[in-house]
TISE-808612 format. One record per residue (C-alpha): residue in one letter; y, x, z. Coordinates in pm, whole numbers, plus 50000, padded with zeros to 5 digits. Example, Ala and Ser with C-alpha at 12.3 -4.5 7.8 and 13.67 -1.06 7.14 Angstrom:
<pts>
a495505123050780/s498945136750714/
</pts>
This chain:
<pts>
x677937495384498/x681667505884458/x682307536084582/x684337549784742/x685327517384977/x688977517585018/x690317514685336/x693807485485340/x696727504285464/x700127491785569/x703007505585778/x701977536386023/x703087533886383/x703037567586557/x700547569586883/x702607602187024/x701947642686941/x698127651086878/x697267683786873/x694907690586542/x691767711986544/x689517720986339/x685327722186428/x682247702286477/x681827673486766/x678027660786790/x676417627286934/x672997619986901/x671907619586558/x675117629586439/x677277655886343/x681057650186243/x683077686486109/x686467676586121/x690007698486013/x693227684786118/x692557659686383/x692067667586790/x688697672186923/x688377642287116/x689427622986806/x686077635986609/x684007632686939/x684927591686935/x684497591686557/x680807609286606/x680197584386902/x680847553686705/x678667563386371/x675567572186647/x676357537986763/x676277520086494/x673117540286354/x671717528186654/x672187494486553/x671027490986234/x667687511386332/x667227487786668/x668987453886578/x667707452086170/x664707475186172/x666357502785916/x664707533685887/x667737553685931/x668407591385878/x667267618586146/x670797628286087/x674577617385970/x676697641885879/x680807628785827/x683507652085713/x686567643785831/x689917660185658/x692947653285797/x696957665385636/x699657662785465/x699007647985111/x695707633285176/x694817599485123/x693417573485329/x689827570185190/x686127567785381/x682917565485159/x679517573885163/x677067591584970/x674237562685046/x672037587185158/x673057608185504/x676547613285448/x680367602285570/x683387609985409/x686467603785582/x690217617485467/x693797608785636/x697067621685577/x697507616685951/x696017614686291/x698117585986359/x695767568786120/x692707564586398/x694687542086590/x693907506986634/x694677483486332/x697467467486472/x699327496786510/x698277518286241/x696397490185950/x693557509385883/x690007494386033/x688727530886088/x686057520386403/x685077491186131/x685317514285856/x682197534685989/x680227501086065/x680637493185698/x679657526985572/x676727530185776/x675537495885635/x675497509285310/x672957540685399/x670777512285546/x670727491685292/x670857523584967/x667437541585186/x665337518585056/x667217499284757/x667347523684518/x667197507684185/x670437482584196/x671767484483877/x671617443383858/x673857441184189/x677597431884191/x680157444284388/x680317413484570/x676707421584660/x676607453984763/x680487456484964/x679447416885102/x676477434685289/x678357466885423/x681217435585515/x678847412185735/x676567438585829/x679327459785968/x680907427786093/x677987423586299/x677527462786399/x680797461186543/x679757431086794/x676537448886883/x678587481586919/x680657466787143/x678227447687388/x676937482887435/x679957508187486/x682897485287549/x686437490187430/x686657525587594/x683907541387273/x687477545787093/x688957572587330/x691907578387046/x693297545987117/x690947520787325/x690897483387246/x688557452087171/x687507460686863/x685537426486839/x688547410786689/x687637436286359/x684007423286395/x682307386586328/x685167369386420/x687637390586128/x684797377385921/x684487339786032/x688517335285992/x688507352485620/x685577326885496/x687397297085645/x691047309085494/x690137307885138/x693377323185036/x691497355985190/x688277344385032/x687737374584749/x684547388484618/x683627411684923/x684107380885196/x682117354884956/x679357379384905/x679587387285281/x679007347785356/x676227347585143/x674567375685324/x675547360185631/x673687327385508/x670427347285443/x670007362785803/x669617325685917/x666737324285725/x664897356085732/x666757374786000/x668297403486085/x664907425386038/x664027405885764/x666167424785506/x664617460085525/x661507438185413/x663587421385128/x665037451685015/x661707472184993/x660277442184788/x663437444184511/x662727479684553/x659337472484482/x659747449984173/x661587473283967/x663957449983809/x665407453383520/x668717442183466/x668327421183216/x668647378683215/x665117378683393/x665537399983636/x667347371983842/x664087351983846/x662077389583925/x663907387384213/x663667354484391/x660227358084281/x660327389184518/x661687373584778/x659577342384792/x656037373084775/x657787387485078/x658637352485283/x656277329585155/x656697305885406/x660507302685366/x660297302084976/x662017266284937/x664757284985154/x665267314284968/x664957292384643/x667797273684737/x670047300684832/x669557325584571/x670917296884342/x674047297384508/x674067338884534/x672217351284208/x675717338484024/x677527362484261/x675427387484323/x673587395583997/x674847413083718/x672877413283385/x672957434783123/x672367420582763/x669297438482603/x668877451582241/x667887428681994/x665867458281846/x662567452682040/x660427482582221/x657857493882073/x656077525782160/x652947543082013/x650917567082115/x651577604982150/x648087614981943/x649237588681660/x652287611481538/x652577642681355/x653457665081575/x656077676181382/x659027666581585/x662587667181410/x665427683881663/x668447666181632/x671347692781816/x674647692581775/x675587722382029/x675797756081949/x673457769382337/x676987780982444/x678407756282710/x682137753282734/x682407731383051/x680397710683275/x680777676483442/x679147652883667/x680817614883628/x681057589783911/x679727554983834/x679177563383440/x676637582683268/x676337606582980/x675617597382638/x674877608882285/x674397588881954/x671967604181739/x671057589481376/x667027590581255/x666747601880897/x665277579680628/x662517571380527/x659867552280751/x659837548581142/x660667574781372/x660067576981720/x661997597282072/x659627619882210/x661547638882431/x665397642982506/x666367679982644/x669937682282806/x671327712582930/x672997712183273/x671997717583689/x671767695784017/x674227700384304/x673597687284644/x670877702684917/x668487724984848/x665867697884790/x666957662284653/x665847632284888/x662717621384895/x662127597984598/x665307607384409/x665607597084039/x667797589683719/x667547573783433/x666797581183114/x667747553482847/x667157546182493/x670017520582351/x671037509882039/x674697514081818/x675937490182111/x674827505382415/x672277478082491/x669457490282620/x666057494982427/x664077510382687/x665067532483010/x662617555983165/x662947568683554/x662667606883635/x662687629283942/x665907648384017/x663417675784082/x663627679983722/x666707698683722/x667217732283887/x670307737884160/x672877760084073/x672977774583749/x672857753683437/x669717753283200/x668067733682980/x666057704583096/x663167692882837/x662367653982927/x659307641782746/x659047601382749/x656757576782596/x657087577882224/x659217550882171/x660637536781855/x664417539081729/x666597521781578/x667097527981223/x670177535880977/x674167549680968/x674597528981287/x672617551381520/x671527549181848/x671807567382201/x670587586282416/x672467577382794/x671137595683128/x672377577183427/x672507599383718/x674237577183943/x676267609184129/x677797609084479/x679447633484658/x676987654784791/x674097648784521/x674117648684104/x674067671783821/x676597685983607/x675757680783255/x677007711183040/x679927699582720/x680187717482421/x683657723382200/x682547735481894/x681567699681767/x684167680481727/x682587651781868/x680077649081580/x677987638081812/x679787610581937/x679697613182296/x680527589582586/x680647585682968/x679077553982960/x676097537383117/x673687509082965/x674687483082860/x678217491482941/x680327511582658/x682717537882836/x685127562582659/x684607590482402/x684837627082491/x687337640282325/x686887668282086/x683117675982201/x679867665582293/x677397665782557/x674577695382561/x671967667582475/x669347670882223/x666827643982079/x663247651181929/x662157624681718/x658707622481547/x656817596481321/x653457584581253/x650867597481063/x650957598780696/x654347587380694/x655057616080506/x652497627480256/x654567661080195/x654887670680550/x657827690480624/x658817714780872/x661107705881218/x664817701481117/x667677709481327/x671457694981299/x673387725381199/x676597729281441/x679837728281369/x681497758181375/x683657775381692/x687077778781647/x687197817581580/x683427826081562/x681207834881857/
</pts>
């Protein structure tokens, strides 16, 4: 997914004086709190996204949310932007009113807009782990699928569901769609990846992709050069009878739509737990006194740690010091990653845990134990990346510390994809390594990296 989806603007035509408000307007299962447009404005806006949820629970089987909930901010010095958070929510910013008029007077496919978003909850409820999937992948659904929406929306309320400015939308609907995929000048990633998707519901059908979905879900893929293959093979367990089908079409998709990530050359190998000393080594760079916080959209956070020499040595458990935002209780099934990766980022092995882990509100730190899992050895290091994949309304703020330097080496970077240092700190993220049994005759007591020291004491 790339989020937030940008809404194309071009020249603003003025639909007369509005008179902005500021409250809630509710259809049924939805709820739209709005500042700086007029009611009746929010009121369509909350009537189209019930619409469309309508839709994609009837029309393509989805098991939607009970309810949507879109904030709409409207002013001076906002931008034009509409996203989602995949889960329940709609985020939708203007620096006008004038903005919710039809696209041929004001550029911006707002009615479509919410189509597209709402294709993305359906399609994020159930496929959680997508780490493999391209943009073209994952904005080509939200395109056709909100392409279609908008038909169906239409057959059902007619041109007068947009109150603000009423016209026949279906010219922002299939038909938008057909003419970009026959114009290949208009032919980019989002409207190829659309066709493809558009190629699939001819053979499984519109209710057919809830099932796919829940069987990639199912799978588990890992993003790696086989997961392709994990995939189809997916697919073809969940449609046997149209496997030659789907064969033949992920061919021409899988280039498109799947993204791999080159693995380690420094194979897994775990061990375990009883098999080690129990004498874990505490590698911390941090002094337990957090200077700032952040939570990183579409990267991760990540640490380099070295192992001492002398034998094999193994991550036990990774502790990092920070606290969820979002609701009260994370959604159902919630989870981030935890990954082991070498000097280069690649991956060595990544390990899913509940968001439950982490408390809401005020920072702490958050022991992690994993499988006992070998590291890579020597000056070059390796990581430690957690991959919380954030949005708007859920996450967690992982605490920095100053007093470092960066010895630590930090990053906002995910697997298999190096990011950019932090500058003159490091993450609040600890490692505990162990090693086998008798690897040390002499024993030894738990070490601990000695911090660098704060700028004028504490």
């Amino acid at each position: 997914m790339k989020l937030p989806a940008m809404i194309l603007l071009v020249t603003v035509v003025a639909t007369g004086p509005v008179v902005a408000a500021k409250g809630s307007a509710e259809a049924p299962h939805v709820t739209v709190n709005y500042d700086g447009i007029p009611d009746g404005h929010a009121r369509a806006i909350a009537e189209t996204l019930s619409a469309a949820r309508h839709v994609y629970a009837e029309a393509f089987g989805f098991d939607m949310p009970e309810m949507i909930t879109c904030t709409v901010e409207c002013g001076a010095g906002k931008g034009s932007r509409l996203y989602t958070d995949g889960n329940d929510r709609v985020f939708l910013s203007l620096p006008s009113a004038d903005r919710l008029a039809r696209p041929g007077k004001s550029g911006v496919f707002v009615l479509y807009g919410m189509c597209h978003e709402v294709g993305h909850v359906a399609m994020y409820r159930p496929l959680k782990g997508r780490d493999w999937m391209t943009t073209a992948a994952a904005e080509g659904w939200a395109h056709y699928a909100g392409s279609v929406v908008v038909d169906e929306v239409f057959k059902a309320k007619g041109q007068k569901l947009w109150t603000i400015d009423p016209y026949d939308y279906r010219q922002d609907g299939t038909a938008r769609l057909d003419a970009q995929l026959k114009d290949k000048s208009r032919q980019d990633e989002t409207t190829l990846g659309a066709g493809k998707w558009r190629e699939l519901d001819a053979i499984i059908g519109r209710k057919g992709f809830r099932t796919l979905f829940e069987a990639w879900q199912g799978a588990d893929v890992s993003p790696t050069k086989e997961g392709a293959q994990a995939l189809l093979s997916a697919a073809k367990s969940a449609f046997p009878d149209k496997a030659d089908a789907l064969e033949k079409w992920w061919g021409g998709a899988a280039p498109l739509f799947y993204k791999a990530t080159e693995a380690s050359g420094f194979a897994k190998a775990e061990i375990p737990r009883n098999r080690l000393e129990g004498r874990p080594l505490a590698i911390i760079y941090d002094d337990n006194g957090a200077d700032g916080k952040k939570s990183i959209a579409g990267g991760g956070h990540a640490t380099k740690f070295r192992a001492p020499g002398g034998g094999e040595w193994y991550l036990t458990a990774v502790s990092v010091h920070g606290a969820r935002y979002g609701a009260p209780r994370p959604p159902v099934g919630a989870t981030f990653d935890v990954a082991l990766c070498d000097h280069e980022m690649r991956p060595v092995a990544t390990w899913k845990q509940p968001y439950t882990l982490f408390p809401r509100g005020q920072e702490k730190l958050v022991r992690i134990e994993v499988p006992p899992t070998r590291v890579p050895p020597g000056e070059d290091g390796f990581y430690v990346c957690l991959n919380f994949r954030p949005t708007a309304s859920q996450g967690v703020y992982v605490s920095l510390d100053d007093s470092t330097g960066g010895k630590g080496e930090s990053q906002a970077a995910t697997p298999g994809q190096p990011g950019n240092p932090l500058p003159n700190g490091d993450w609040m993220i600890r490692a505990e390594l162990d090693r086998p049994k008798a690897a040390d005759a002499l024993g030894g007591a738990a070490q601990k990296a000695a911090p660098a020291a704060k700028p004028g004491g504490r």
